[in-house]
C-alpha positions in Angstrom: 0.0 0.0 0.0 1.7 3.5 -0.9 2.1 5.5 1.7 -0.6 8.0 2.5 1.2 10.9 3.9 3.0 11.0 0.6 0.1 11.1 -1.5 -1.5 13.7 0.7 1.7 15.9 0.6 2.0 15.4 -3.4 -1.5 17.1 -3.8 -0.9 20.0 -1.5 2.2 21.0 -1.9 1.5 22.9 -5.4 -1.4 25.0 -3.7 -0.4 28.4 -3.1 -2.2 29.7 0.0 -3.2 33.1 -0.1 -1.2 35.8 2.5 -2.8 35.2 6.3 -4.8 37.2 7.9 -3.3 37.5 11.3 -1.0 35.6 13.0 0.4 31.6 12.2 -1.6 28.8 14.4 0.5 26.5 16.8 0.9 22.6 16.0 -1.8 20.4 16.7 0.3 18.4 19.2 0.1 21.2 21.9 -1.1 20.1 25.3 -4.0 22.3 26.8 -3.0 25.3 27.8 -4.8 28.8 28.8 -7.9 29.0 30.0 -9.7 25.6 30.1 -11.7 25.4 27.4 -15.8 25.9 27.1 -18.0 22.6 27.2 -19.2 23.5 23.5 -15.2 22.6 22.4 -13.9 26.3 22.2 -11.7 28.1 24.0 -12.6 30.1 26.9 -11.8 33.3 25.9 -13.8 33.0 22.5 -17.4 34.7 22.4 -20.1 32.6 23.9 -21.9 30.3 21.7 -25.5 32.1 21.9 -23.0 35.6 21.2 -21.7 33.9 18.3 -25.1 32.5 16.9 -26.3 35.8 17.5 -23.3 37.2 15.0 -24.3 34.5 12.4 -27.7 35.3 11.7 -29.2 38.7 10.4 -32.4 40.3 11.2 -34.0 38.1 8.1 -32.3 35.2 9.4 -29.4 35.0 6.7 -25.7 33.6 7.9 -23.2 36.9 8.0 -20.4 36.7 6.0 -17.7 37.6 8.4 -14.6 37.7 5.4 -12.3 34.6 4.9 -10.1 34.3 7.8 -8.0 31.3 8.2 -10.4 29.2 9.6 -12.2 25.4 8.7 -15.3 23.8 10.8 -14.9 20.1 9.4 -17.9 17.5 9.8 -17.1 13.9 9.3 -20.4 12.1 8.9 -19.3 8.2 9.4 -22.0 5.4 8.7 -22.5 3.7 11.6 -24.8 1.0 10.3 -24.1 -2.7 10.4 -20.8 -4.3 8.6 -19.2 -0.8 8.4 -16.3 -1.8 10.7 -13.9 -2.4 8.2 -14.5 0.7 5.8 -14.6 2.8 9.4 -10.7 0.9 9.9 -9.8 2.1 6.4 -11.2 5.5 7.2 -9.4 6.3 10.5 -5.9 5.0 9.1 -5.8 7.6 7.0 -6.8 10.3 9.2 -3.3 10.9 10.3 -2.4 11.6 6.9 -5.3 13.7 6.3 -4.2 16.4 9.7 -0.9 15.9 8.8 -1.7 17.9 5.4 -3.1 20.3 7.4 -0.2 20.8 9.4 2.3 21.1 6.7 -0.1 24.4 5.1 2.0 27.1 5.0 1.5 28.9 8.2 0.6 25.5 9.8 -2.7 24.3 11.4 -5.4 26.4 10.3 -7.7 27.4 13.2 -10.3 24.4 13.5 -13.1 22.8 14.9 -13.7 19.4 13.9 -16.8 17.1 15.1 -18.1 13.4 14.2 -21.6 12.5 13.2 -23.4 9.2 12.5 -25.6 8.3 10.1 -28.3 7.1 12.9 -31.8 9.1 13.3 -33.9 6.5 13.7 -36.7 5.3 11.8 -39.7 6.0 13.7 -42.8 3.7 12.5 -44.7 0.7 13.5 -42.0 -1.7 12.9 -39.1 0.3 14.5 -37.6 -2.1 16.9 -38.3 -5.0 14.7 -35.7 -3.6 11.8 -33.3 -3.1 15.1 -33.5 1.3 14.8 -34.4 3.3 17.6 -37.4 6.1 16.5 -35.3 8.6 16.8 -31.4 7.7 16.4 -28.6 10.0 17.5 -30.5 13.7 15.9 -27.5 14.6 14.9 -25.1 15.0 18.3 -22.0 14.9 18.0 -20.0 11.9 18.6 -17.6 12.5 21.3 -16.6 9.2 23.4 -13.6 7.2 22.2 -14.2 4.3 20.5 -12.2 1.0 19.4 -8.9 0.4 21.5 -8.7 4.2 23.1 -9.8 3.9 26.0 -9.8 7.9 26.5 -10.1 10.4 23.7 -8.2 13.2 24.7 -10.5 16.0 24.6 -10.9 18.0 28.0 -13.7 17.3 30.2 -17.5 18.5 28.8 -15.6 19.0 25.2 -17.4 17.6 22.2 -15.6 18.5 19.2 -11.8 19.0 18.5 -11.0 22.7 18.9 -7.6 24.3 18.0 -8.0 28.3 17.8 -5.1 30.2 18.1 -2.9 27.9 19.1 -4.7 26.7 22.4 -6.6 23.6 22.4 -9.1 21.7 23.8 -7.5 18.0 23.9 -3.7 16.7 24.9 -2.1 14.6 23.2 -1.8 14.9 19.1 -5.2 15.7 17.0 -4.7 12.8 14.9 -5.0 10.4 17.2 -7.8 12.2 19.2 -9.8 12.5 15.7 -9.1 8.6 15.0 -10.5 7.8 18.7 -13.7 9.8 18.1 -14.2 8.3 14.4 -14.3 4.2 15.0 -18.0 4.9 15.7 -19.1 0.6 15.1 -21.7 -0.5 13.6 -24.7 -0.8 15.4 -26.9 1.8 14.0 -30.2 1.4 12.3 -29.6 0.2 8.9 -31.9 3.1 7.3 -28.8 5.7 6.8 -29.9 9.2 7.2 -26.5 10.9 6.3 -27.4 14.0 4.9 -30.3 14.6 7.4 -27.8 13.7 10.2 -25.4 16.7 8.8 -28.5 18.8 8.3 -29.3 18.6 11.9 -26.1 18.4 13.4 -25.4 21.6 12.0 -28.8 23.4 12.5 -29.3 23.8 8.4 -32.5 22.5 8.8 -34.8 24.7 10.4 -34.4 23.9 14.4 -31.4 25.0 16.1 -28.9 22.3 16.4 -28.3 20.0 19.1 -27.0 21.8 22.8 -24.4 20.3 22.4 -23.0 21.1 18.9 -23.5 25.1 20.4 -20.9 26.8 18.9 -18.8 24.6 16.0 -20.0 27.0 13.2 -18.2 30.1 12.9 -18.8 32.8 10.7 -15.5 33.7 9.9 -14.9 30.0 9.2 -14.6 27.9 5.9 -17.0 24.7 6.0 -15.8 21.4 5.1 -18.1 18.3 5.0 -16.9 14.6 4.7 -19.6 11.6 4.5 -18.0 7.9 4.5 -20.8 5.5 3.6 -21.4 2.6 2.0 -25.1 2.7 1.2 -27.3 5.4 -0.2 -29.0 8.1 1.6 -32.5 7.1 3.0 -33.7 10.5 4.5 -36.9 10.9 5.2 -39.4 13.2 7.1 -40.2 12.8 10.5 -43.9 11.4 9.8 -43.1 9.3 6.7 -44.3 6.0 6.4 -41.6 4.2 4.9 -40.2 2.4 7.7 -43.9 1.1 8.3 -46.2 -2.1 7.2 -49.1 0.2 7.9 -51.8 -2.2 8.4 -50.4 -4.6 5.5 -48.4 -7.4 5.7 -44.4 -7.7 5.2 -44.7 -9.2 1.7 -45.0 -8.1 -2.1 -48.4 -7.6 -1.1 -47.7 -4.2 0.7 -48.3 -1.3 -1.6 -44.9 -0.2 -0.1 -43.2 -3.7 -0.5 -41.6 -5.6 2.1 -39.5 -3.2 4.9 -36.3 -3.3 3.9 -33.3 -1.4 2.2 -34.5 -1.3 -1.1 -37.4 0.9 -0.1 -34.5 3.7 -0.3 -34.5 2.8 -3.7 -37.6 1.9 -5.0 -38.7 5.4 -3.3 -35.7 7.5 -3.7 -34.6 6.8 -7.0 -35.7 7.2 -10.8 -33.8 5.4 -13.7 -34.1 4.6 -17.4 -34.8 1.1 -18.1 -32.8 0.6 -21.6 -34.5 -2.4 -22.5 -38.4 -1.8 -21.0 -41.5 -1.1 -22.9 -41.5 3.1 -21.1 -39.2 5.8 -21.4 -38.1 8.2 -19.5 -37.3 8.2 -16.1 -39.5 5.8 -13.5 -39.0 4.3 -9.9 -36.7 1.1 -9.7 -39.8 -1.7 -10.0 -40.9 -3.6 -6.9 -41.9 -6.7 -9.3 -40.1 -8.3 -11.3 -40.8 -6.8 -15.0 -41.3 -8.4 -18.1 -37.3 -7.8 -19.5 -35.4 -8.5 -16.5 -33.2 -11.9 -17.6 -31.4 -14.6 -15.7 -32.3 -16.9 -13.3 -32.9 -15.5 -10.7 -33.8 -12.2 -12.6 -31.6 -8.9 -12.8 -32.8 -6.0 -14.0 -30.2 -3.4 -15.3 -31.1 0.3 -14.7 -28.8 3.4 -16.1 -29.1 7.3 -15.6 -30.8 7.2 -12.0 -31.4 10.2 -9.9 -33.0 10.8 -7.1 -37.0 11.2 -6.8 -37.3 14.6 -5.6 -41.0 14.3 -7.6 -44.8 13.4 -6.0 -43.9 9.5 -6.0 -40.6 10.4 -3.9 -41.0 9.0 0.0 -37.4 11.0 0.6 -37.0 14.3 1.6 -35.8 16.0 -1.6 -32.4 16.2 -2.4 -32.1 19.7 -3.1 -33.8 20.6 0.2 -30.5 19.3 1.8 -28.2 21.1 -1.0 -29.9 24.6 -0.1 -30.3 24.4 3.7 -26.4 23.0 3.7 -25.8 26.1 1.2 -27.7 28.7 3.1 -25.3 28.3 5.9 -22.8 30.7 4.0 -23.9 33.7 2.0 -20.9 32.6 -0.5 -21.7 28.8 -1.4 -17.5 28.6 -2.7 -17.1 28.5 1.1 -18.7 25.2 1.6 -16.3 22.3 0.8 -17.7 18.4 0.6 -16.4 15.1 0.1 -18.1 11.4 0.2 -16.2 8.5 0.2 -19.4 6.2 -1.0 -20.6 2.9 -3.2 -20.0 3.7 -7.0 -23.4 5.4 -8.1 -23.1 2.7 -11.1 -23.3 -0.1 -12.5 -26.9 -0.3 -11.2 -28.6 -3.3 -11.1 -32.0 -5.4 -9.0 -31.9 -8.9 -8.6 -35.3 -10.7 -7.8 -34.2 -13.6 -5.3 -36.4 -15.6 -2.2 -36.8 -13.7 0.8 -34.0 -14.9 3.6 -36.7 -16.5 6.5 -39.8 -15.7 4.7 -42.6 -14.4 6.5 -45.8 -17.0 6.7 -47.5 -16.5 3.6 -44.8 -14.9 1.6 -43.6 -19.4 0.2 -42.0 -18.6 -3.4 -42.3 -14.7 -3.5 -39.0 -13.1 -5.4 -38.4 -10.0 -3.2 -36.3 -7.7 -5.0 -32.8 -5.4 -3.9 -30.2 -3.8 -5.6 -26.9 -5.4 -6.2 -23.6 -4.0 -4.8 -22.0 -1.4 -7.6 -18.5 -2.8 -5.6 -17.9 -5.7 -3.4 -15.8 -8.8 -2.4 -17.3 -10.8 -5.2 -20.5 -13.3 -4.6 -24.1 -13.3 -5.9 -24.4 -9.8 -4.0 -22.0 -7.9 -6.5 -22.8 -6.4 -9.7 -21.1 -8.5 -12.2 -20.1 -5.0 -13.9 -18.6 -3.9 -10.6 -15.4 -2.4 -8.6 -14.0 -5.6 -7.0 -12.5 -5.1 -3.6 -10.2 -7.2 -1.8 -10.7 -6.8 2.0 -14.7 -7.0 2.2 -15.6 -3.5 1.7 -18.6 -3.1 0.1 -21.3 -0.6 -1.4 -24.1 0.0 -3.1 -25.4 2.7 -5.9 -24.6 6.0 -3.9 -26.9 8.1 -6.1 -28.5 10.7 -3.9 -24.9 11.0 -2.0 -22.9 11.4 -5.4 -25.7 14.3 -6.9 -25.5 16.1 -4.0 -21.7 16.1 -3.6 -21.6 17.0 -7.2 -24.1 20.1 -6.5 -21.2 21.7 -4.5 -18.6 20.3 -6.7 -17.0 18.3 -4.5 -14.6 14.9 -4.5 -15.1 11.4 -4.2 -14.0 8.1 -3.5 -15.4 4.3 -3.9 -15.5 3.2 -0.9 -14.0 -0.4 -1.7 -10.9 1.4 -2.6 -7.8 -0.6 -1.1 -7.0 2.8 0.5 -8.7 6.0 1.1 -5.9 8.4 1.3 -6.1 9.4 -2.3 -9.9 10.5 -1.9 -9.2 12.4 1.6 -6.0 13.8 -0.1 -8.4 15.3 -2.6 -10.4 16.8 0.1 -7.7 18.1 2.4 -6.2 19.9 -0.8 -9.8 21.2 -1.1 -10.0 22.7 1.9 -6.1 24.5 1.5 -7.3 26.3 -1.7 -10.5 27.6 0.2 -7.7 29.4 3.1 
């Protein structure tokens, strides 16, 4: 495996950063020192969180634009769901690599705050603890505890994000290894991924203030950085949607919504062209099996998808999430994204028996869309990314359009390594300084 600190250095080190505005930032291996630093994760002597909300907002409710300073707020959203483990591992052992570029900016650390988020909200229904999700998941919080072998994180008591401002921070230790202790999240959140809702709310874009304790990560005067590792597609959806319901109806075909599980996300959240069926145009992936899938058991190969911001969408629209993200800075270039995500193609639903079939449901074909990368097996799109240590994902549609609408980078997330991607986004982030 090439080292990733190399790649990382090779794609910053041709950026010319713009003169500073004030003075150079300290190394992120400083102990704590000053004043001890706020419970919200900045330092004491910064302006209180409500002050600095206050600052943010004008009288219509539009984000200030307090000038570029040198200055990031970075959100990494990691997947939490089940089997993430290993793509988590891949995640956090480039994360050293990924601070390290930051150091080596000229002028050093940039002043930053930098949280985790999971891709857990819950999905509250009628059938909530039977798919194994709470109603209403983490609502965005930010994930402080250390996770995996740390057995402490480093950040000072009542801290929930990494600070560094000024030189003074709020953890001992170095920041890449209290980043990498916050980011292992595991894998027991509810399998219905709400990634870009779980941003959305952690950072208050979406209507509501944000959690208490994310008071005071956004900074006006601070670029914005978003990061989403993931290997499934986005499954957001409104607080009083019925998509993670039977409704009265059995869990078969025979529910106008199909059977709950993950291909709901789809069957609701995308449209594609079907090259080969008898309509045109763009139309929901099809709960039956149609009359030109092929094979045994049937597949069913769908190109151009997008996602269903229309009537027949169960998802909240996409390009709700791009605008709320969007209208936290008056200038958009200041918003910088990244995904590291299952290939949004080949696309492809397989028809196969249900795995323990509900009573009644002898000999239905239940469909679900095939991994666009994998370890090989039935599972994986024969078209697909092969991966050789059991990452896998599927078609990252709605997360690939909506990195795209800010123009940002991404990676597959069975990639052997992910330094190249998060190189990509830490060399973002230096030409927005």
């Amino acid at each position: 495996m090439p080292q990733p600190i190399a790649i990382l250095a090779g794609l910053v080190a041709a950026i010319v950063v713009a003169p500073l505005l004030g003075g150079a930032c300290g190394t992120n291996g400083r102990s704590l020192t000053g004043p001890t630093p706020r419970p919200d994760g900045a330092p004491a002597d910064a302006p209180p969180a409500d002050a600095a909300t206050a600052d943010a907002a004008q009288s219509d409710g539009a984000p200030l634009d307090a000038g570029r300073g040198r200055a990031v707020d970075i959100v990494f959203m990691v997947d939490n769901s089940s089997e993430m483990t290993e793509m988590q591992q891949k995640l956090v052992a480039q994360l050293p690599a990924f601070v390290h570029a930051l150091e080596n900016l000229p002028g050093g650390l940039p002043d930053v705050h930098i949280a985790v988020v999971s891709s857990d909200m819950g999905a509250p229904g009628d059938s909530t603890t039977s798919i194994q999700c709470t109603t209403a998941g983490d609502q965005g919080k930010f994930q402080f505890a250390p996770h995996g072998t740390c057995t402490a994180s480093g950040l000072a008591p009542g801290a929930t994000f990494i600070s560094n401002v000024g030189g003074v921070a709020n953890y001992t230790g170095a920041l890449d290894q209290t980043l990498s202790c916050i980011a292992l999240l595991g894998s027991n959140g509810c399998g219905f991924e709400h990634q870009l809702a779980s941003v959305a709310r952690a950072l208050g874009a979406d209507g509501a203030p944000p959690p208490l304790q994310n008071a005071g990560f956004l900074r006006p005067e601070a670029e914005l950085a978003i990061f989403l590792l993931t290997n499934e597609d986005d499954c957001s959806a409104p607080a009083d949607t019925a998509l993670y319901s039977l409704n009265g109806a059995p869990q078969s075909l025979t529910n106008p919504l199909g059977p709950i599980q993950n291909y709901r996300c789809n069957q609701f959240g995308h449209l594609c062209q079907d090259p080969t069926g008898s309509q045109p145009g763009l139309l929901p992936p099809p709960l039956d099996v149609p009359l030109d899938a092929t094979g045994n058991p049937p597949e069913l190969t769908l190109t151009g998808c997008v996602s269903n911001d229309g009537p027949g969408g169960m998802l909240t629209p996409l390009v709700t999430f791009v605008n709320q993200i969007k209208a936290l800075k008056p200038d958009p270039s200041r918003i910088v994204v990244g995904a590291i995500t299952g290939p949004p193609t080949p696309y492809a639903v397989a028809w196969i028996p249900a795995f323990s079939p509900p009573s009644g449901t002898t000999g239905q074909l239940w469909p679900f869309t095939m991994h666009s990368c994998g370890g090989g097996g039935y599972g994986l799109n024969p078209a697909g990314q092969m991966s050789t240590d059991g990452s896998f994902g599927d078609p990252g549609v709605r997360v690939q359009q909506w990195v795209q609408a800010f123009g940002g980078v991404t990676g597959s997330v069975c990639d052997g390594s992910y330094g190249a991607a998060l190189g990509s986004f830490a060399a973002e982030i230096a030409q927005h300084l």
